[in-house]
N, C-alpha and C positions, 0 to 999 in steps of 0.2 A: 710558831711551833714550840714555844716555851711549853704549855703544860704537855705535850708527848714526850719532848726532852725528859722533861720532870718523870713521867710515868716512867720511861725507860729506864731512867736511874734506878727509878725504885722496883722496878722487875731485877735487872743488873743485883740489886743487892739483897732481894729478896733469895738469887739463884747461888749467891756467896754464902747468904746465911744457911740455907741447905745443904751444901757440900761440906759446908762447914761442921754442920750437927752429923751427917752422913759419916763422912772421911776426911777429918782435918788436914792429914796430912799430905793430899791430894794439890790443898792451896800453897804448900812449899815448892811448888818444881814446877807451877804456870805463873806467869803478870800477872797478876793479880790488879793490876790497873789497866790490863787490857779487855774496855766490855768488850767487845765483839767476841771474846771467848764465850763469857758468860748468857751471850744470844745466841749458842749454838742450838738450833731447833732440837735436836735428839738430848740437851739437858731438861727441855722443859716436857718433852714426849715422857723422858726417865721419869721425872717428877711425879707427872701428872698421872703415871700409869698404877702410882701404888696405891691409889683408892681401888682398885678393881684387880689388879694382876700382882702378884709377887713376880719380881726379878732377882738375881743374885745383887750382892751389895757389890761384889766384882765388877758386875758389868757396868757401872758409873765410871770407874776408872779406866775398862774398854775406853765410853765416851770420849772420854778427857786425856786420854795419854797422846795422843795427836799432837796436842798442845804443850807438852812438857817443855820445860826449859833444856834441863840436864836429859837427854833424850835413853831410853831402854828400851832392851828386847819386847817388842811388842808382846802382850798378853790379852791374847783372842779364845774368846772360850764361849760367854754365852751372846756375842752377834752376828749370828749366822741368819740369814734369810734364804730360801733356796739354796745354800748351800754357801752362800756368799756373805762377808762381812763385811759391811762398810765402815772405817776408822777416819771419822773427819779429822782432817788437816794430812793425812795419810794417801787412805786410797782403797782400795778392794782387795781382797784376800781368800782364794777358794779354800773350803776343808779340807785340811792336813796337808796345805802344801804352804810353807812359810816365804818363797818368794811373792812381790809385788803383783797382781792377777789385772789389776788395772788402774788407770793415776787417776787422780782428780782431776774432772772436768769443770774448769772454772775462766773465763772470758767476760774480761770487764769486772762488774761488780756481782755476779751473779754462777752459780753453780749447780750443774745440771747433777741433781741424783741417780743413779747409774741402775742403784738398786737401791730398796728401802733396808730400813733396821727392825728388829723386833720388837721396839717400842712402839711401830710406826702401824703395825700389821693390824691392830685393834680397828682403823681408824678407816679403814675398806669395807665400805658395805654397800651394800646394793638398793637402793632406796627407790619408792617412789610415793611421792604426797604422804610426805609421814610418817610413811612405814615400812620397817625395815625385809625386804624381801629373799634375802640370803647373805646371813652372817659371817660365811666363809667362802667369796666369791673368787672365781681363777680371773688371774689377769698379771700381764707381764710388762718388764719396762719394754719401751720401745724407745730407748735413745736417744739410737744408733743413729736412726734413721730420719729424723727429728730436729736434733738440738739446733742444725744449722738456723733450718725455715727460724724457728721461737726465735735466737741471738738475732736474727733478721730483723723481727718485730720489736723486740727489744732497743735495737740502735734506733729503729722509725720513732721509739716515744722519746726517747733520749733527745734525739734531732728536732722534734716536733712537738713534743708536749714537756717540754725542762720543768717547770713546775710540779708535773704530778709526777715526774722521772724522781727527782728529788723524796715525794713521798713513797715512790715504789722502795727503791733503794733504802732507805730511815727502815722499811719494815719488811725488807723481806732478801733474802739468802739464797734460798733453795727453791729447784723444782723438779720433780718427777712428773716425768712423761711414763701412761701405762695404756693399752689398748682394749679396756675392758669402758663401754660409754656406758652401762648401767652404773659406774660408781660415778656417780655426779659429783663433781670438779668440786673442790673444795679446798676450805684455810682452817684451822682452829686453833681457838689460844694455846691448846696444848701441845702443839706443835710450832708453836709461834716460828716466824720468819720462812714457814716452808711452805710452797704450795704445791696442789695437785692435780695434774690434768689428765683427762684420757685424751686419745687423736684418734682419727680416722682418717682415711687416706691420704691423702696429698691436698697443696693449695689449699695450708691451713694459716696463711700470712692474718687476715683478717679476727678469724678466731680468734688465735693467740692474741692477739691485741685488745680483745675485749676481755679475756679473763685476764691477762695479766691487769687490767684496770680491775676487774669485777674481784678477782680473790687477792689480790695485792690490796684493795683497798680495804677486805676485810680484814687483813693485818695490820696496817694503819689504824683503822676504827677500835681495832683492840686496845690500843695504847689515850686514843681521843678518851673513851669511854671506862680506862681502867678500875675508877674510883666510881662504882654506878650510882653509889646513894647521892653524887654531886646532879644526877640527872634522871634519877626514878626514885617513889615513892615509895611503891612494892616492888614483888622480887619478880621484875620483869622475866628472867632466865628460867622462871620455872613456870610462868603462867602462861595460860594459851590464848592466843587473840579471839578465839570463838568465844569465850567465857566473858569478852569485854565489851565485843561486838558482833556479836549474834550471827554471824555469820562460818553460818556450820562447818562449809569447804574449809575454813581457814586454820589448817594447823601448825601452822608455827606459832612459835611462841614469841612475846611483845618483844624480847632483848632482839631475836634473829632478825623480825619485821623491821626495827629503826636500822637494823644496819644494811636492809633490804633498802629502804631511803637514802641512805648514803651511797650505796653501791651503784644503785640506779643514775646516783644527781652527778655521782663522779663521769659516768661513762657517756651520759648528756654532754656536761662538760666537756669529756674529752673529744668525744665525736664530731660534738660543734666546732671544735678548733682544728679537726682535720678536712671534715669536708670545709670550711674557711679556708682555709689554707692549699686546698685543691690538691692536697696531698698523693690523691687516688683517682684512678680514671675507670674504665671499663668494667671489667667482671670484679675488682676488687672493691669500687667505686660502688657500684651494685648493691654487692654482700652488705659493703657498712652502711648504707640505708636501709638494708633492708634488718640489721642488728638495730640501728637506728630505731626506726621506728616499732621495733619489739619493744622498747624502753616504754614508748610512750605506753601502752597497755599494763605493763608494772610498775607505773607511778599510780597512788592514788589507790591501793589496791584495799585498803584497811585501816589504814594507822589514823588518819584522817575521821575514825567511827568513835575511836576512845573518847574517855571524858579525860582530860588534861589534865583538870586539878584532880582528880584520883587518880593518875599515874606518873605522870611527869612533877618535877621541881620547879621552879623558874627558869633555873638555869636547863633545864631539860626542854621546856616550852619553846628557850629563845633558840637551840640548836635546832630543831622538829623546824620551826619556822625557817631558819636559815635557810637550811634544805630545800624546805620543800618551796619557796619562793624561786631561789633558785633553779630547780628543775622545772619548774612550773613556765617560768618566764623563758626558758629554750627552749622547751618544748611546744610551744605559744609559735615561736618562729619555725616551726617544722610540722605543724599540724595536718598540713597537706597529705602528708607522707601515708597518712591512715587511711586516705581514701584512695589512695591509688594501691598500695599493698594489700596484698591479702595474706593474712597469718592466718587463717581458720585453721591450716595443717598443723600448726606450733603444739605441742606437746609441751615439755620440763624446760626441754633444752632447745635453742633455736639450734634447726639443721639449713643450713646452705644447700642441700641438694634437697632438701623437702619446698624450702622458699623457692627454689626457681619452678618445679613442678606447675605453682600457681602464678608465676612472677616469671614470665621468659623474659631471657637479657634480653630479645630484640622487642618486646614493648618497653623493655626501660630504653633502649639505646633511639627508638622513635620519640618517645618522650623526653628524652633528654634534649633531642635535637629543638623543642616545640622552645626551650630553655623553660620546662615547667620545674626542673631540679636548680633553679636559681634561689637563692632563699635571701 
């Protein structure tokens, strides 16, 4: 993990050099040799937000007074969301009423956002294939009602997958739970270390466990791929995979597509070491095969069309291959999987109540008994 270390540092001091040109005297009253200040998701939302939004210069110092050494009267003016402000290392704060409104939710190494910031609001849209279908979408946190099942899943990868635990934690802080499933789950540098889920109902053990790998790993891969010119030619982040490979359905662009390979090889990886490890039995047992082999249909889906020496470096060639050897080679041992499932219903997002519709548990629970789920 030497060159993510590396990146980090130099995210860490790129976020000092900022505050520093901002409000110097902001770096008098925090550690200044504490990075995990300087990976607070809502510095790099602040940052990232002034290409497109003006904010008050005030409201950086909102951010960062949480963290003060010599502690003061808080000064809350412009983070309000819904009416709510959230003060990391603090806690919540309704308008115009200066007591505590609710603490920080925080268990182990991770912390559940209660409510987002106004850096963060930009960052909710309603998407599908592309394009964006409503820029100001309603949708609210959900928790309340939540945080336990995720801490749930959370301890399952800790216990059971310590390796990729390890990378979860290295990249990632925060997470909002909101109940709106058209704003497709997501990470972005700009929010570095935060991610975002929506929920639906209940006996959401399994989900949770695939995006914390799927959008935790896209925050990991932020820091892998920091320096892009060590691993692309062009400016991958602005070109569209249609434009390289003719293939018209495809609009993402080449930078989302390789991290689309990575995210896929991680949750391979992870999957195979739980069904291994006989982790899960019945309905839940189910669900992660049947996430399982959604995976196999998103390998292989594009990237594998481009020409290499026009996009990729060397050093970009030898990660492409890593990867995709890799997923390539687990998924080889799981092939089965595709002929006894049926996804034809899969839409963006695998749903657990759409896969059983075509996948009743009591064909998988006969087949299991036949031991055809042996691998």
């Amino acid at each position: 993990m030497d060159n993510v270390t590396t990146a980090k540092t130099e995210l860490v001091n790129t976020i000092k050099l900022l505050i520093y040109k901002e409000a110097p005297a902001l770096l008098e009253n925090i550690n200044f040799d504490d990075d995990d200040i300087f990976l607070e998701p809502l510095l790099f939302s602040y940052f990232s937000s002034k290409r497109e939004y003006t904010f008050s210069n005030e409201l950086l110092e909102e951010v960062i007074q949480g963290y003060f050494v010599d502690k003061k009267e808080l000064k809350i003016k412009h983070s309000y969301h819904n009416d709510i402000a959230y003060i990391p290392n603090v806690g919540y704060f309704l308008k115009d009423k200066e007591e505590l409104h609710e603490p920080i939710l925080k268990i182990g190494d991770f912390e559940i956002l209660k409510e987002i910031h106004p850096t963060q609001k930009r960052f909710f849209r309603e998407y599908y294939k592309g394009h964006i279908l409503n820029h100001n979408p309603e949708y609210s946190s959900v928790w309340k009602e939540n945080y336990e099942e995720l801490f749930e899943a959370i301890e399952i990868i800790k216990k059971n997958l310590p390796e990729f635990y390890e990378q979860l934690v290295f990249s990632n802080k925060k997470i909002y739970l909101h109940d709106n499933p058209k704003i497709l789950n997501f990470a972005t540098v700009e929010t570095l270390g935060a991610l975002y889920f929506y929920v639906l109902g209940k006996n959401n053990l399994i989900y949770y466990i695939e995006e914390l790998i799927h959008q935790g790993s896209h925050n990991f891969f932020y820091y892998v791929l920091q320096n892009k010119k060590d691993f692309f030619k062009i400016d991958v982040s602005n070109l569209s995979m249609r434009e390289y490979t003719n293939q018209e359905w495809d609009y993402r662009d080449i930078y989302g597509a390789f991290h689309g390979l990575y995210t896929v090889t991680k949750r391979v990886e992870c999957f195979d070491l739980l069904v291994s490890q006989n982790v899960f039995s019945g309905r839940e047992k189910h669900e992660l095969l049947g996430r399982f082999t959604d995976q196999i249909f998103r390998f292989r889906t594009g990237l594998e069309l481009l020409d290499f020496d026009v996009v990729f470096t060397e050093k970009g060639k030898e990660l492409y291959a890593e990867y995709d050897t890799r997923c390539h080679t687990i998924l080889e041992k799981y092939k089965k999987l595709a002929t006894f499932f049926d996804l034809s219903n899969r839409d963006l997002d695998f749903r657990y109540e759409d896969f059983c519709k075509l996948n009743p548990i009591e064909a998988f629970y006969k087949k299991e008994k036949e031991g055809f789920f042996e691998f």
